[in-house]
C-alpha positions in Angstrom: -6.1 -10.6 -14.9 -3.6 -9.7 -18.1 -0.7 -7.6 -17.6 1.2 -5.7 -19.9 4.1 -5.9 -17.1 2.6 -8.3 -14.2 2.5 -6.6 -10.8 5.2 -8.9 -10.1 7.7 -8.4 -12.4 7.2 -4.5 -11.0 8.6 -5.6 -8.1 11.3 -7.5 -9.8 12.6 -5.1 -11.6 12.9 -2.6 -8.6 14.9 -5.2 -7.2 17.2 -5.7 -10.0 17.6 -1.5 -10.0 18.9 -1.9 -6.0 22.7 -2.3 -5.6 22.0 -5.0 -3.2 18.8 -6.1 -1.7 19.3 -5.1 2.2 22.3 -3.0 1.8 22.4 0.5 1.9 23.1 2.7 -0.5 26.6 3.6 -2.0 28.1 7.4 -0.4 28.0 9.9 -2.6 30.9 12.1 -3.2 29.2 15.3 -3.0 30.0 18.2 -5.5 26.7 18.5 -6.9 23.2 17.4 -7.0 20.7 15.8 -9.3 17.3 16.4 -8.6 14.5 14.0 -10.2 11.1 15.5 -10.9 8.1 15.8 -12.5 7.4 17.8 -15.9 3.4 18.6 -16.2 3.3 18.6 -12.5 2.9 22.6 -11.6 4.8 23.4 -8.0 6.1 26.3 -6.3 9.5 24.5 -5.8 9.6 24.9 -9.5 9.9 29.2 -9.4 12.6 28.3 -7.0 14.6 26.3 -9.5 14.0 29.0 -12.2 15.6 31.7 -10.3 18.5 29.0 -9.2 17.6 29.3 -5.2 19.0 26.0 -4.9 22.1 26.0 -6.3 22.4 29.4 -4.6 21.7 28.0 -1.0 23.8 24.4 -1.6 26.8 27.1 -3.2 26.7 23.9 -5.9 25.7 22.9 -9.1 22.0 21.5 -9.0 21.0 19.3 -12.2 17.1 18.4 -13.0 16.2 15.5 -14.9 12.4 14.6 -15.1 10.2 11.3 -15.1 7.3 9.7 -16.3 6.6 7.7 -12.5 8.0 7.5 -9.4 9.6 3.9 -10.1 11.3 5.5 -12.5 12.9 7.7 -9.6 13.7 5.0 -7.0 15.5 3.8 -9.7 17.6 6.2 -10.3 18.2 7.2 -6.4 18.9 3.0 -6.5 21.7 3.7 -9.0 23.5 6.9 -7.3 22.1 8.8 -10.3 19.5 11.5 -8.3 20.0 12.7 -4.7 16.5 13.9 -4.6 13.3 13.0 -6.1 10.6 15.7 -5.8 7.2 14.7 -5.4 7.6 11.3 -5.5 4.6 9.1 -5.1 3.8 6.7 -1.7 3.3 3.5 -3.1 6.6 3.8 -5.5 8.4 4.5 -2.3 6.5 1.8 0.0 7.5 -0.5 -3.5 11.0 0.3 -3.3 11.5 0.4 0.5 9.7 -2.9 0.7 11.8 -5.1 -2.1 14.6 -3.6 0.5 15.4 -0.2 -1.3 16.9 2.2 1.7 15.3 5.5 0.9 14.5 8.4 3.3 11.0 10.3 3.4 11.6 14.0 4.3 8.8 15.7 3.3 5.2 16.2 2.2 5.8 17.7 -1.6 2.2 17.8 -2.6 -1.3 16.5 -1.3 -3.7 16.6 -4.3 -7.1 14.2 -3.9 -8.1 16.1 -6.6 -5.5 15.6 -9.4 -5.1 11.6 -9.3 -7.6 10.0 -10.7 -9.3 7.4 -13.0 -11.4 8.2 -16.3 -14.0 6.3 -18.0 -14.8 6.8 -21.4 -17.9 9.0 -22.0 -19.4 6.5 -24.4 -19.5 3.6 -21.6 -22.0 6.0 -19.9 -20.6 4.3 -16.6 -20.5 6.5 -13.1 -20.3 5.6 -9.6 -23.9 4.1 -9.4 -22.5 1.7 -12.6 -19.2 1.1 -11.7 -20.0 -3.0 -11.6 -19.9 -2.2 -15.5 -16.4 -2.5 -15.2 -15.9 -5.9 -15.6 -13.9 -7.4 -17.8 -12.9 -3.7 -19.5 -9.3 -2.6 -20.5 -7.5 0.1 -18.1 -4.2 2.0 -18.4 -2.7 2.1 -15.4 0.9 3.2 -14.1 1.8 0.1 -12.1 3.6 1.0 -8.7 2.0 4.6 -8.3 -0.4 6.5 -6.5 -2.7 6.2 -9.4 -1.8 2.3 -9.4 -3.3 2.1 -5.1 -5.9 4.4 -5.6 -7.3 2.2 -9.0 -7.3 -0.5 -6.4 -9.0 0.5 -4.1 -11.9 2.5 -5.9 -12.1 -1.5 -7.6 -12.3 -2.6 -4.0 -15.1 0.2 -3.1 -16.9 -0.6 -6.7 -17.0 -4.3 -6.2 -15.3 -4.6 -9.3 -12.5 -8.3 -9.5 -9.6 -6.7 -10.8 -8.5 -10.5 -11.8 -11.4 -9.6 -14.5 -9.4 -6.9 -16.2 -6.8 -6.4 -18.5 -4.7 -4.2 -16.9 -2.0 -2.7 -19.1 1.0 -0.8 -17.4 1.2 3.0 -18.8 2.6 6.6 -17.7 -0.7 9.0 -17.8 0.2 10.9 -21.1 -0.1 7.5 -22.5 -2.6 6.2 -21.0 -4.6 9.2 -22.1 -4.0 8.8 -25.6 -4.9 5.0 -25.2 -8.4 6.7 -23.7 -8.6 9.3 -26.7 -8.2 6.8 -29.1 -10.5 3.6 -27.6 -7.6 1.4 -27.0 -8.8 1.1 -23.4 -12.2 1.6 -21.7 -10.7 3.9 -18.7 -7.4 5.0 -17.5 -5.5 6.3 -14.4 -3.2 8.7 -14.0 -2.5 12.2 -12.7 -1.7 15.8 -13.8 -0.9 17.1 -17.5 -2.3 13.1 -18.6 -5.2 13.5 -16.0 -6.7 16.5 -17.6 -6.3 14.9 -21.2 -8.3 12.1 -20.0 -11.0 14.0 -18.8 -11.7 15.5 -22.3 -12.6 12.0 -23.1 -14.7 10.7 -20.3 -15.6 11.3 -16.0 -14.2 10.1 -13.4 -16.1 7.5 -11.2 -14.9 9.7 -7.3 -14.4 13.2 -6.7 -11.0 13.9 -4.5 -13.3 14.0 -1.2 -15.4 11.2 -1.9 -12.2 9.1 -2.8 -11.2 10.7 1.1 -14.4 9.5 2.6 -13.3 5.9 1.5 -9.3 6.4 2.8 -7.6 7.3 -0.1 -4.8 9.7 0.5 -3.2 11.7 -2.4 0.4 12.7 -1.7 3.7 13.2 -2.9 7.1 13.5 -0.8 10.5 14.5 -1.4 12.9 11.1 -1.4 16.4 10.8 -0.8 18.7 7.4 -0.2 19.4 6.8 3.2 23.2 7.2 3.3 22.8 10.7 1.1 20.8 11.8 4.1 22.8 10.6 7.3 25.9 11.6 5.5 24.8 15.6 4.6 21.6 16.5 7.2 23.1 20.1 6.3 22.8 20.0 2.7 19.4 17.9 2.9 18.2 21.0 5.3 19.5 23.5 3.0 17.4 21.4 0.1 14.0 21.4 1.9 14.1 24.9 3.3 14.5 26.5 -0.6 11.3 24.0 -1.0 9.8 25.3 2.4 9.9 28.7 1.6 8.9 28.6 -2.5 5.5 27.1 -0.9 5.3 29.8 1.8 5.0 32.2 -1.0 3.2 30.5 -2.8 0.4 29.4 -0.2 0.6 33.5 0.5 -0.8 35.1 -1.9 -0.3 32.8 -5.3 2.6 36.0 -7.1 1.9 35.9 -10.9 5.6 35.5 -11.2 5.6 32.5 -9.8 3.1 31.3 -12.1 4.4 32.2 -14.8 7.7 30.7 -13.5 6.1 27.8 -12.8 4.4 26.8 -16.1 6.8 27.4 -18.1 9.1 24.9 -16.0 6.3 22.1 -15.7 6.1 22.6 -19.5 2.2 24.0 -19.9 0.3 27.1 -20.2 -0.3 29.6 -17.6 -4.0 28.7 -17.4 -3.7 25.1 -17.4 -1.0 25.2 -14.7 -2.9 27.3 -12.5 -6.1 25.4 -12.8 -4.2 22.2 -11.9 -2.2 23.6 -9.3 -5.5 25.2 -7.6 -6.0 21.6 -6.8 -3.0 21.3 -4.9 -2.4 21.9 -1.1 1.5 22.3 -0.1 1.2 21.8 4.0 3.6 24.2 6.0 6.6 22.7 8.1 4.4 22.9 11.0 1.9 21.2 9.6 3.8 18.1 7.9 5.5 17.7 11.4 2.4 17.5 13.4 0.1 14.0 14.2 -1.7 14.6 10.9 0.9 13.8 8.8 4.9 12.6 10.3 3.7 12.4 13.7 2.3 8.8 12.9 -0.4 9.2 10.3 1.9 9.3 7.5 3.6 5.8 8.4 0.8 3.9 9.2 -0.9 5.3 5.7 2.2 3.6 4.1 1.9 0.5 6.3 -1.8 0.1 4.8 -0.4 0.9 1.0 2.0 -1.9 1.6 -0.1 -4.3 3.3 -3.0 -3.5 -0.3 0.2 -4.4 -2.7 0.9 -7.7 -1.0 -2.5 -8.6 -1.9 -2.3 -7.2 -5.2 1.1 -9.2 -5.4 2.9 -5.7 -6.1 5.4 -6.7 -3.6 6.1 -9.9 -2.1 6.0 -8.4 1.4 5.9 -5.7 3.2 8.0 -4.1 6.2 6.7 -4.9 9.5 7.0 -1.0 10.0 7.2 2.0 7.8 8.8 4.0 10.4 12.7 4.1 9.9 12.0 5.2 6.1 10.5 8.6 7.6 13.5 11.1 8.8 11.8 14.1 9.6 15.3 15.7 11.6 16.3 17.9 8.6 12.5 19.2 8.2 13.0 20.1 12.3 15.8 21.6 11.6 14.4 24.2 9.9 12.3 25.7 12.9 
């Protein structure tokens, strides 16, 4: 199998972005926050941020800087540089918690089956009843991501060796101009670089079929370890503004909030609401009950883990994913 980046050298890296391997996190003097997320990635945490809830509710400055992957973001939570990452992607926080990153868990941002995905180029003619076409084609993937298991295991479902691909590590707005322009057979990806992909080709599962085979779609809201420990309050604060954005939203969908929303995730008004229709934001209740933190969530990130070894994403994995779930600040506000 060719790599642009090899799947280990992704783990490397994330090693090299750690202050130490094993060692927590540096305290962070706390006068204000940076908050990592997503642009092309419509949510309702986003109207909240345009009418400056958060800053409101923290009484402090609350600076946004966005990424292409969620690597990107352990990264930068590694380096002291973002408090919170928004919608952050499983298997970049299994990646980073695994190659000894201490990072925190505290919610369920965003479930989407629907909106991760991978495209093959309409000319192949290749669907699910193909799929052993495959071999030996060129994918864009985004190593480390959701997009990066779930290519992995729809190979795994296909039959398809991935050791007879040329893989090539890219973010999904690449990726899908790599598919437009028939630099690579099929791509992965998600959101704004997902529905550019799909005016070039068809995706192989639909979001329930991928279901049927165990492949989750979420995102979470990450935070070091030592940020969280040190200021439950604030990180309370944090989810409840997030809490109550999807509350309305899951309500009755306000046109203010759309329009709020697109024009912070960067996209049209019906682009962002035919994207974010795919989208389910569970309640507090929900993402504390058995079908998500009371146990399903960790073992799910156990089984991502234990697929990357394999893959030789990671070296190894933890012999449990609970302790990087801390689901007291979520409690805390019922």
């Amino acid at each position: 199998m060719i790599f642009s980046k090899t799947l280990k050298s992704l783990a490397g890296s994330t090693a090299l972005a750690l202050t130490a391997l094993g060692v927590a996190t540096p305290a962070f003097a706390v006068e204000e926050l940076t908050v990592g997320y997503f642009l092309e990635w419509p949510m309702p945490f986003l109207a909240a941020k345009a009418d400056g809830k958060y800053a409101e509710a923290l009484g402090m400055p609350v600076n946004w800087v966005s990424f292409d992957t969620g690597t990107a973001m352990s990264a930068a939570m590694a380096s002291g540089d973002v408090q919170f990452s928004i919608s952050q992607g499983v298997p970049p926080f299994v990646v980073a918690t695994s190659s000894g990153q201490a990072l925190q868990m505290l919610d369920v941002a965003v479930s989407y089956s629907e909106n991760d995905n991978c495209v093959v180029a309409a000319a192949l003619e290749i669907d699910k009843d193909s799929a052993d076409e495959l071999a030996g084609k060129k994918v864009a993937v985004p190593l480390g991501t959701a997009a990066h298991y779930a290519f992995l295991k729809q190979m795994e479902h296909f039959g398809v060796d991935v050791a007879s691909l040329e893989v090539i590590d890219m973010a999904p707005t690449d990726g899908a101009a790599a598919l437009a322009q028939g630099s690579v057979d099929f791509a992965c990806g998600w959101g704004g670089g997902l529905s550019r992909m799909k005016d070039h080709g068809n995706v192989l599962l639909t979001g329930a079929e991928k279901e049927e085979i165990g492949i989750l779609v979420f995102d979470v809201t990450a935070a070091p370890s030592d940020f969280v420990v040190e200021n439950e309050d604030i990180v309370t604060k944090f989810l409840a503004v997030t809490a109550e954005a999807n509350a309305m939203w899951n309500a009755d969908q306000p046109a203010d909030m759309l329009t709020k929303i697109a024009s912070e995730s960067g996209m049209d008004e019906d682009a962002t609401l035919a994207s974010i229709s795919t989208f389910d934001f569970p309640s507090v209740e929900e993402q504390l009950s058995d079908a998500w933190f009371g146990g399903t969530v960790q073992a799910y990130m156990k089984g991502v883990a234990d697929v990357f070894v394999e893959a030789g994403s990671i070296p190894s994995a933890l012999e449990s994913y609970d302790d990087t779930v801390s689901t007291g600040p979520l409690a805390a506000i019922q």
